[in-house]
C-alpha positions in Angstrom: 22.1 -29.1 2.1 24.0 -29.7 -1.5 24.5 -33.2 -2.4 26.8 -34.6 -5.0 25.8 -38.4 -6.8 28.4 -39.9 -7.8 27.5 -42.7 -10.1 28.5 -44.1 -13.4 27.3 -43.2 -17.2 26.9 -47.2 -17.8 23.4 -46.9 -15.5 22.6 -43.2 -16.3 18.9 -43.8 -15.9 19.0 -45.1 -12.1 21.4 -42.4 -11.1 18.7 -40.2 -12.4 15.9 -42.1 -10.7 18.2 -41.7 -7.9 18.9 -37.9 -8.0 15.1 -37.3 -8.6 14.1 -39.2 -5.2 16.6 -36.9 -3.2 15.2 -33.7 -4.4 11.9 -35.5 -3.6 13.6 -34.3 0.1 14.2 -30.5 -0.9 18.1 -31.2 -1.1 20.5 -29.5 -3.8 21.3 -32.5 -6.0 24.1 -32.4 -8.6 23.7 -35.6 -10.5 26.5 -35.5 -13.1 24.4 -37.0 -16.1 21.9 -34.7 -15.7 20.9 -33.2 -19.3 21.7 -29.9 -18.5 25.2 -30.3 -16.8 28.4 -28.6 -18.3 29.6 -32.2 -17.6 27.1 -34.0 -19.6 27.5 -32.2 -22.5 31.5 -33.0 -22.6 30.8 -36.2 -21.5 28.4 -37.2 -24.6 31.0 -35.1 -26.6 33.9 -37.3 -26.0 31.7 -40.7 -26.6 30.1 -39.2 -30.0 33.3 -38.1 -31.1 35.1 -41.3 -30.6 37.4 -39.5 -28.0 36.8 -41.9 -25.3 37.5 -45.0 -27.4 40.8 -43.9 -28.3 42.2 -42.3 -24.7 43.4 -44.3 -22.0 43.7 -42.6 -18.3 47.2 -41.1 -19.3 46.1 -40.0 -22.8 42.8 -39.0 -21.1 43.5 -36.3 -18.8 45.4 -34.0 -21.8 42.2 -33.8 -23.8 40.2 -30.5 -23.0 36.9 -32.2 -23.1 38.1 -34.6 -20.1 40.0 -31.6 -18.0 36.4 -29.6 -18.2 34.6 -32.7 -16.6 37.0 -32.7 -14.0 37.0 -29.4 -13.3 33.2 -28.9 -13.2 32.6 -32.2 -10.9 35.7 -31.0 -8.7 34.1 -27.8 -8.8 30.7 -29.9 -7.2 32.3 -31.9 -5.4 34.1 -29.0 -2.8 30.5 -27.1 -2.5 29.0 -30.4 -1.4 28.1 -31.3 1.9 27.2 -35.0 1.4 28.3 -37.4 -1.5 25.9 -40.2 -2.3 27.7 -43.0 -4.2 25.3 -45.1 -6.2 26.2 -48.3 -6.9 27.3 -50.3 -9.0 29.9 -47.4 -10.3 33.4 -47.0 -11.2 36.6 -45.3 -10.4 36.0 -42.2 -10.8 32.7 -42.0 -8.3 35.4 -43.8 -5.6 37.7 -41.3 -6.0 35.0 -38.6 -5.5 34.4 -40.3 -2.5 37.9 -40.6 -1.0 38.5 -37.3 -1.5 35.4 -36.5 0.1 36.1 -38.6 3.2 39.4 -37.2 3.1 38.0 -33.5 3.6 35.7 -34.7 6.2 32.5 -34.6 4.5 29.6 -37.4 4.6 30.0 -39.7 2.3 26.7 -43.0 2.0 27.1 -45.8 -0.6 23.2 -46.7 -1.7 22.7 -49.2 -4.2 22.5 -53.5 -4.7 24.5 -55.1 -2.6 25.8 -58.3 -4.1 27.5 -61.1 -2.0 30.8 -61.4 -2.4 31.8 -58.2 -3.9 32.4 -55.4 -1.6 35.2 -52.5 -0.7 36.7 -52.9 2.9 37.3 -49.0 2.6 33.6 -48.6 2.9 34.4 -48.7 6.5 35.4 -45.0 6.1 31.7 -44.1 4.6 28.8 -42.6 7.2 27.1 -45.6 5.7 25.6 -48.3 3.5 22.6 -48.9 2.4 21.0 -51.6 0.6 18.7 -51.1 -2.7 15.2 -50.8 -1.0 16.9 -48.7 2.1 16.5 -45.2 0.5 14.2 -44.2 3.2 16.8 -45.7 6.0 19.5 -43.6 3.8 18.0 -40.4 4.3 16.8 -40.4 7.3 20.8 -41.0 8.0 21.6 -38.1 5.7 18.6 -35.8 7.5 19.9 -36.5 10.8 18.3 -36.6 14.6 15.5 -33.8 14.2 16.5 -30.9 17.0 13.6 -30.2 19.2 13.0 -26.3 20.0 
């Protein structure tokens, strides 16, 4: 099974502490901020360069850089049979997961769960999970085990 974590740059290290626990489980993980992603490359790119600091989203999407994040993460995204979104995250790991629900795949939000701030659309997910439910989460993701 191919999983795709959708997370956001601003907590790199847990999404990586994240990704690391599901391949604990034998699952294909693309993490995006994984070192040795084309995406993680452009992304550092276009924050060393100053690129990102001078692009909004309609700016943004012209720049090379940008379009070759897309297109590798898009490129993930279709070959994936679940989509994890760790929380807290942005924009971009929503629309991952919209798009997702919208081609009927799995989609589980996993992460800390703070009163008062929640999506109603996470009605469409397969699930949420509390920080401190990973093993709950998986055993979602793994499903019921088929007897021979």
């Amino acid at each position: 099974m191919n999983i795709y974590l959708a997370g956001s740059f601003r907590y790199v290290n847990e999404v990586r502490a994240l990704a690391q626990k599901i391949r604990f489980y034998n699952y294909e993980v693309y993490c995006f901020c994984d070192e040795d992603t084309v995406a993680y490359k452009y992304s550092t790119r276009i924050r060393v360069t100053g690129v990102a600091g001078q692009c909004n989203a309609q700016t943004a999407i012209q720049h090379d850089d940008v379009k070759q994040i897309c297109a590798v993460n898009f490129y993930k995204l279709e070959k994936a049979d679940v989509v994890i979104v760790a929380l807290p995250c942005g924009k971009s790991a929503h629309l991952e997961a919209g798009w997702a629900i919208a081609k009927g795949k799995k989609v589980y939000v996993y992460g800390k769960l703070i009163v008062g701030d929640f999506d109603a659309m996470y009605c469409l997910t397969h699930g949420v999970f509390n920080e401190g439910e990973f093993d709950k989460m998986m055993n979602v993701v793994n499903g019921p085990i088929q007897e021979a």
